[in-house]
C-alpha positions in Angstrom: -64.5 -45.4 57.9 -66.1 -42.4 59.1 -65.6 -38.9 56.8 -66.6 -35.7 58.0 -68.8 -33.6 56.0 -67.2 -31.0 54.0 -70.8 -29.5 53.1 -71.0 -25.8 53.9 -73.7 -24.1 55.0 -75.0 -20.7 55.5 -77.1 -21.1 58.9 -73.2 -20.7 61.0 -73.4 -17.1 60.1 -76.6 -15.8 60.4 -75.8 -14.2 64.0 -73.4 -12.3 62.4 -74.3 -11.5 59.0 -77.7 -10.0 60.7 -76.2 -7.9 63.1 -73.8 -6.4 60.2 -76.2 -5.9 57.5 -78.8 -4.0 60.0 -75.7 -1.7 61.2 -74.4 -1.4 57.8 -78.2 -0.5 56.6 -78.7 1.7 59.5 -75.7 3.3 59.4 -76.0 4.4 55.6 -79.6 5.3 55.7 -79.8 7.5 59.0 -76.5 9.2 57.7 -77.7 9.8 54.6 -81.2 11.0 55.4 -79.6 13.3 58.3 -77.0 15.3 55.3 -80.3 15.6 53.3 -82.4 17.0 55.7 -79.9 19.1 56.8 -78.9 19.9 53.2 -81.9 20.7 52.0 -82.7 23.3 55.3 -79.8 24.9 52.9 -77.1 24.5 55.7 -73.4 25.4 55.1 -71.1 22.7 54.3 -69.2 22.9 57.9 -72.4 22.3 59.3 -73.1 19.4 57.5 -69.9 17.5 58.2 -70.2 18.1 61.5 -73.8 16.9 62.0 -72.8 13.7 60.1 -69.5 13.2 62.3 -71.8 13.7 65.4 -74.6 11.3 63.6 -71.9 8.5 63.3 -70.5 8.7 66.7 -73.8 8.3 68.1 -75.5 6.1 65.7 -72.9 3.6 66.4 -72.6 3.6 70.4 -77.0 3.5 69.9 -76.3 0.4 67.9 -74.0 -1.4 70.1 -75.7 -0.6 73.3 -79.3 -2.4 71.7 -77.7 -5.4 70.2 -76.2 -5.8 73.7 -79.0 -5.3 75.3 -81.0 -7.1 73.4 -78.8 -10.3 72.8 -77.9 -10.0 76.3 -81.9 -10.7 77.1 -81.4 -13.5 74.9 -78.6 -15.2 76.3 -80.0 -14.7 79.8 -83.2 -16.6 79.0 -80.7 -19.4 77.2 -78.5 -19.8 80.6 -82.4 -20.2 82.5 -83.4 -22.7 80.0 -80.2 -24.9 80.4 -80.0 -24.2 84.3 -83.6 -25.7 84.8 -82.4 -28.4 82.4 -79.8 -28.9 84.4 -81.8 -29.1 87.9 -84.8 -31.5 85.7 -82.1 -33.7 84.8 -80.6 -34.0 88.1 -84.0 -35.0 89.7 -85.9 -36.5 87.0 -83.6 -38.7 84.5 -86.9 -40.9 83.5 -89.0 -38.2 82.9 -86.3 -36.6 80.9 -85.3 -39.6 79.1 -89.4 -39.9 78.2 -89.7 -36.3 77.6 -86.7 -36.3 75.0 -88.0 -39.6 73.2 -91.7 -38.6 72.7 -89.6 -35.9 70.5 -88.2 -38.0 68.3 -91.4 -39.7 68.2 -92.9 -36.6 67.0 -89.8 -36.2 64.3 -90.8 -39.6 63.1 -89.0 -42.2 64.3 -90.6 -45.9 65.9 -91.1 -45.5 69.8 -88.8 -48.4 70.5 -85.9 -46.6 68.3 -86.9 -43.0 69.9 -86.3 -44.5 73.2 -83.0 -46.4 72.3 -81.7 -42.8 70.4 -82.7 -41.0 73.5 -81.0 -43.1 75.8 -77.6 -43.2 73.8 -77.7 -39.3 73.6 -78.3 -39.0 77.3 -75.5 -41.0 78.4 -73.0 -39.4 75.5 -74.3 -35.7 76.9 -78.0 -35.3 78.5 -77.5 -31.7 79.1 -76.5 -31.3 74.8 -79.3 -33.6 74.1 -82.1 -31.2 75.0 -80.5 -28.0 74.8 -80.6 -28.8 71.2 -83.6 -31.6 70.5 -85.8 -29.7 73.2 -85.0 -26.3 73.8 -83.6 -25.6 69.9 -80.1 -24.3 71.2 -77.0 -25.0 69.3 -73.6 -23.6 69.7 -74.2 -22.2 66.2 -77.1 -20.0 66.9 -76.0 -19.2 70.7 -76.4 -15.7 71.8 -72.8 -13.6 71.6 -73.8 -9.9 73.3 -70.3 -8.8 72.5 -70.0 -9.9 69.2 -73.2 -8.7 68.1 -72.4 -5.6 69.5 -69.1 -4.6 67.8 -70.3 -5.6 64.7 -73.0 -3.4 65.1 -71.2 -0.5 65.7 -68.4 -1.2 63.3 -70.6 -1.6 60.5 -72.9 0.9 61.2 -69.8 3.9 61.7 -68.6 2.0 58.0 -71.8 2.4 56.9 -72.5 5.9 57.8 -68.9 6.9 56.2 -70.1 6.3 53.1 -73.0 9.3 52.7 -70.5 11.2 54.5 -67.6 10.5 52.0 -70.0 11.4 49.1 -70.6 14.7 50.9 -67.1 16.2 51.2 -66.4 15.4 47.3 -69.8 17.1 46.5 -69.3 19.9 44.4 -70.8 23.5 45.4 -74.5 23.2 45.1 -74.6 19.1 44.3 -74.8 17.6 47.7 -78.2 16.2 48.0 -77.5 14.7 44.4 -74.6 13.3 45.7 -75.2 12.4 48.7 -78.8 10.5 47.6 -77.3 8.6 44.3 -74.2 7.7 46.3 -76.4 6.5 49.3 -78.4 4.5 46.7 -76.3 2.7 45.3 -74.4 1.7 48.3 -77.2 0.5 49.4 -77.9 -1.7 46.5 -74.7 -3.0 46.8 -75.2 -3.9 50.5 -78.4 -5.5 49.7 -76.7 -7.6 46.9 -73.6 -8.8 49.0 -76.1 -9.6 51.7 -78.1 -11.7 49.6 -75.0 -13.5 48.1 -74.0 -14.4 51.4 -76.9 -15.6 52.6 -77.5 -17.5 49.5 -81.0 -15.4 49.0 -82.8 -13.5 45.8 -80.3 -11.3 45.1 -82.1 -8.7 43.5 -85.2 -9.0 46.0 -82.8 -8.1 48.3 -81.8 -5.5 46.5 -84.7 -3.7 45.9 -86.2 -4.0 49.2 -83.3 -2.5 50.4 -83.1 0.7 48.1 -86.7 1.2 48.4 -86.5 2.0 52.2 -83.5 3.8 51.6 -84.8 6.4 49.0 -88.4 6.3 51.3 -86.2 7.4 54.2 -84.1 10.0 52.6 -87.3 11.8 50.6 -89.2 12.2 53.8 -86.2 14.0 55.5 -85.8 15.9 52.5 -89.3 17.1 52.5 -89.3 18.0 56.6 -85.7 20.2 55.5 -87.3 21.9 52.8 -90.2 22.9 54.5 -88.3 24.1 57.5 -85.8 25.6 55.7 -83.8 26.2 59.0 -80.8 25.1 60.0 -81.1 22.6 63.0 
């Protein structure tokens, strides 16, 4: 009797987890670096909120409008590949039949055996076969514009609240401690989770993270120092 497989793996939610962890990332080290360039130009406080309101608002429509873009590119080149599949396998089944079992020759499997797996597969679902075996498509790792989009922007606006957050409960005088600690460790915690759920090095992760973080935020601290302007 047949069982499925209960195994669970990670590769179902790359698409995702990418898309969320680069908003997320985005969203809390623009934020953050934008309230400490603007905090250290020695800006007033209403200023400052309303730079990092503006900042999130457009931060996140910027995200969503590139992963769109871009994963729109990316599922129009996967609807060409499939269509000229499509036409090759309408006008060619021999040739598509050889193409797909010198593949699984490649993989390592006997000619005669390629040619019988190959055969099977093409009469269960040609088009399936070498979407997956030929072209490397799967409806795991298939292009999603929309969703890649609004998780984007929704984790980059969640992201960006946070540096925000740590500057309204910033006493008098603190706000670039705040707002850099705070950003920080967010940051290693986004790096951490990330890591957990893509089952990699956790602290790795972490550290490559924080690094870019605290890279980004002393640059823009430096250019609002040496300003000293409000912008």
């Amino acid at each position: 009797m047949f069982h499925p497989s209960l195994e669970r793996h990670r590769t179902g939610s790359v698409g995702w987890l990418r898309a969320s962890v680069m908003g997320a990332n985005d969203g809390i080290v623009s934020t953050a670096s934008l309230l400490i360039g603007i905090a250290a130009a020695d800006a007033p406080r209403e200023v400052l909120l309303m730079t990092g309101v503006a900042g999130i608002v457009a931060g996140a429509m910027s995200m969503a409008a590139g992963e769109y873009v871009s994963v729109s590119s990316q599922a129009d080149s996967e609807r060409a590949d499939l269509e000229r599949e499509r036409h090759e396998l309408a006008h060619d089944v021999p040739g598509e039949q050889a193409e797909l079992t010198q593949i699984y020759v490649r993989r390592g499997l006997q000619p005669e055996l390629a040619q019988q797996v190959a055969v099977q597969l093409m009469a269960h679902d040609a088009l399936g076969a070498h979407a997956r075996d030929e072209l490397g498509l799967s409806e795991l790792a298939v292009a999603r514009p929309v969703q890649a989009a609004l998780a984007s922007a929704a984790t980059f606006a969640l992201g960006a609240a946070l540096p925000l957050l740590a500057a309204l409960l910033a006493p008098d005088g603190r706000v670039l401690a705040w707002v850099g600690a705070g950003s920080l460790l967010f940051l290693a915690l986004l790096g951490g989770v990330a890591a957990r759920a893509g089952a990699a090095p956790v602290g790795r992760a972490t550290l490559r993270v924080t690094f870019w973080g605290a890279l980004a935020m002393a640059l823009t601290a430096a250019v609002g120092a040496a300003f000293g302007a409000v912008v």
